[in-house]
Residue frames as qw, qx, qy, qz and C-alpha x, y, z in Angstrom:
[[0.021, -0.372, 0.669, 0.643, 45.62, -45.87, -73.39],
 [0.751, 0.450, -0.125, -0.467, 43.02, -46.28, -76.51],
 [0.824, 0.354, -0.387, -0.216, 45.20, -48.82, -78.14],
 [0.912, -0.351, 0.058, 0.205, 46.83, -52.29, -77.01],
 [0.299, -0.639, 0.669, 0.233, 50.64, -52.70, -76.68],
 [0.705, 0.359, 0.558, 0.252, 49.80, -55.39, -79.57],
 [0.365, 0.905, 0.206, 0.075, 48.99, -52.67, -81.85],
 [0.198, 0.968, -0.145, -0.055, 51.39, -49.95, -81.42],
 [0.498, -0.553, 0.615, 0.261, 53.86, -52.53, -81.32],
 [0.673, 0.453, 0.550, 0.198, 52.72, -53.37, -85.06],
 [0.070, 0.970, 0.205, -0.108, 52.16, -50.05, -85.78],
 [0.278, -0.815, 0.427, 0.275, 55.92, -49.23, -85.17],
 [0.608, -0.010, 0.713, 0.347, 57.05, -52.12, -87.26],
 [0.508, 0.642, 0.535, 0.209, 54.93, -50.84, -90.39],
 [0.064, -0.984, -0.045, 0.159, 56.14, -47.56, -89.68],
 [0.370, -0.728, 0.515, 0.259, 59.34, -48.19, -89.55],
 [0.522, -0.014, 0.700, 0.487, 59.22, -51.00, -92.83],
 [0.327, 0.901, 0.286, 0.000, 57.17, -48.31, -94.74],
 [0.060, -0.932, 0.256, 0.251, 59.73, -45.58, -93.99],
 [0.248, -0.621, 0.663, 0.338, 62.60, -47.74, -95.12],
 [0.550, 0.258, 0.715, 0.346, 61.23, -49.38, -98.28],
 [0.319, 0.905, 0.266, 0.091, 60.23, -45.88, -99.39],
 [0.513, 0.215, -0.031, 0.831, 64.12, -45.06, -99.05],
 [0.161, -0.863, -0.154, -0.454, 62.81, -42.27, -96.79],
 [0.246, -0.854, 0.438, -0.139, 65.20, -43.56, -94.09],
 [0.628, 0.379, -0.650, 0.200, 68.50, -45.32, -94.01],
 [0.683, -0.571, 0.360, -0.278, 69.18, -48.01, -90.57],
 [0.286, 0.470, -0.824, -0.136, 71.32, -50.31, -89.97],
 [0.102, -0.151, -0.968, 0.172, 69.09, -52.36, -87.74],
 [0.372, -0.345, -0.453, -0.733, 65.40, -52.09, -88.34],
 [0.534, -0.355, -0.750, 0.164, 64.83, -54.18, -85.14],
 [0.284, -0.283, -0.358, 0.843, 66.60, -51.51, -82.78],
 [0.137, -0.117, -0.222, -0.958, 64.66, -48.77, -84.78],
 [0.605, -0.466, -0.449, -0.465, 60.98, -50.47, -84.10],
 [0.609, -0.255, -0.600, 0.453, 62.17, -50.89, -80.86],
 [0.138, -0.053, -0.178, 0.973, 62.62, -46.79, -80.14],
 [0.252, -0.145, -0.200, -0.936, 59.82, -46.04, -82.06],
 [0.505, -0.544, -0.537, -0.401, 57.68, -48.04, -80.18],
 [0.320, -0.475, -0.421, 0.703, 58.79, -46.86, -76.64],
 [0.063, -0.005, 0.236, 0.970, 58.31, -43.66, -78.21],
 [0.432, -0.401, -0.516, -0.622, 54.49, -44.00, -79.25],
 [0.565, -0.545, -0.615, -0.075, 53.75, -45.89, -75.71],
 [0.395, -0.347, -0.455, 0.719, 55.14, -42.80, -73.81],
 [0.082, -0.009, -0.115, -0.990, 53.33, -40.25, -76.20],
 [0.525, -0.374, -0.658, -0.388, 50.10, -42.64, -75.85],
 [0.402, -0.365, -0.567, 0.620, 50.74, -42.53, -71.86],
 [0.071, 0.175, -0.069, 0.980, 50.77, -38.91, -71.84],
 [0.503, -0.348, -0.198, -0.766, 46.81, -38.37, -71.43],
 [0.737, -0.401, -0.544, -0.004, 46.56, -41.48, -69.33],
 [0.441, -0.373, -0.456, 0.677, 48.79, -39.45, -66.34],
 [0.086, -0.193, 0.051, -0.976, 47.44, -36.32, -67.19],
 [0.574, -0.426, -0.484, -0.505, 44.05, -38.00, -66.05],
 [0.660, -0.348, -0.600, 0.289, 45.63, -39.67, -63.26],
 [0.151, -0.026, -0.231, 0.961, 47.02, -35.97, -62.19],
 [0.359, -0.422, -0.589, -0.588, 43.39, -34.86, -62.50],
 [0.724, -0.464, -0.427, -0.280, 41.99, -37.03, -60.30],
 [0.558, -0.249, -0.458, 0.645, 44.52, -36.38, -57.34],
 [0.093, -0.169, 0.058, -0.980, 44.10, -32.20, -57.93],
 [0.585, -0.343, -0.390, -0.622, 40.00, -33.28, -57.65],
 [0.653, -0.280, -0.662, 0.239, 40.48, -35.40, -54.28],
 [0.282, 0.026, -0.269, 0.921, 41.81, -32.40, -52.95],
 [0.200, 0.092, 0.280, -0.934, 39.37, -30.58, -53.05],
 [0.287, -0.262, -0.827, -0.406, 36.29, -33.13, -53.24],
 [0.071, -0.563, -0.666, 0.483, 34.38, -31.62, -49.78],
 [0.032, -0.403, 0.152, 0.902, 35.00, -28.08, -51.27],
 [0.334, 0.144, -0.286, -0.887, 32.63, -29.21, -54.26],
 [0.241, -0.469, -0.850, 0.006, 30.14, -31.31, -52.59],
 [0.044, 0.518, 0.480, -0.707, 29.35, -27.90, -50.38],
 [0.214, 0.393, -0.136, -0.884, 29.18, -25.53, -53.76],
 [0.676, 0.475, 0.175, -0.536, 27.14, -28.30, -56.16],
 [0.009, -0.688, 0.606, 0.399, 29.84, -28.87, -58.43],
 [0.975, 0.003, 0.161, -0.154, 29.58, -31.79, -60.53],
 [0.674, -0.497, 0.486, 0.251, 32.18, -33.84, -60.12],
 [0.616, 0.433, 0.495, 0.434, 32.30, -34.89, -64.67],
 [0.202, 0.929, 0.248, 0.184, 32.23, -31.01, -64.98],
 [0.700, -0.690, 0.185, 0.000, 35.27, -30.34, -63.12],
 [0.476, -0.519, 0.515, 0.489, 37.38, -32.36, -64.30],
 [0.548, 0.677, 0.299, 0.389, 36.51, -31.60, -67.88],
 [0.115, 0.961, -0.143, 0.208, 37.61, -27.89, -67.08],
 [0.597, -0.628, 0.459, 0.196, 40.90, -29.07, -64.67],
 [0.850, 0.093, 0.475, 0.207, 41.61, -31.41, -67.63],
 [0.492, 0.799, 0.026, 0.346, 41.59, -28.34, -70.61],
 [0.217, -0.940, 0.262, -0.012, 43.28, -26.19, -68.27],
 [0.677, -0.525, 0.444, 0.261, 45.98, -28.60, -67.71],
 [0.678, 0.325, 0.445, 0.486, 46.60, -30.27, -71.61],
 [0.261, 0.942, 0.116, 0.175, 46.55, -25.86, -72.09],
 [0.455, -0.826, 0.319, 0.097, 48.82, -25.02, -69.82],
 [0.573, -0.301, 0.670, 0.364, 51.50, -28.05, -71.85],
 [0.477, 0.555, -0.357, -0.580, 50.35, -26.93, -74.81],
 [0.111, -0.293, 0.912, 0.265, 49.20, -30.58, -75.40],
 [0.564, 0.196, -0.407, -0.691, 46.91, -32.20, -78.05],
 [0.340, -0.136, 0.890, -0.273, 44.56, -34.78, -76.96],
 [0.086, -0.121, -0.731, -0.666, 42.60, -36.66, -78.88]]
């Protein structure tokens, strides 16, 4: 993850007192709400950090397989990496 657990635990707060001083939403507890919405951010911030970790297990596999053919090893898992974030039709940054 790019940003601390400091941060997006601000982040959520501003979010959440932005959204509800612009009367854009109604809560009865603002705490509980920054509370969701930051689990929320630090599981959609996660997201690229286990798609790397998944990566690098699919690449172990088969790390003899591209020492024989040349492969480089940064090339790889660029192309494992699109393939995968394609395949979940997810947006990384």
């Amino acid at each position: 993850m790019l940003l601390s657990r400091d941060f997006v635990g601000y982040m959520a707060g501003e979010v959440v007192k932005r959204l509800v001083a612009g009367q854009m939403i109604e809560t009865t507890s603002a705490e509980s709400l920054t509370q969701r919405v930051r689990q929320t951010m630090r599981e959609e911030l996660s997201v690229e950090d286990r798609l790397n970790e998944e990566v690098r297990q699919i690449l172990s596999q088969y790390t003899d397989e591209m020492r024989r053919s040349g492969a480089s090893y940064q090339e790889m898992y660029k192309k494992v990496k699109a393939q995968l974030a394609r395949e979940r039709k997810l947006t990384l940054r």
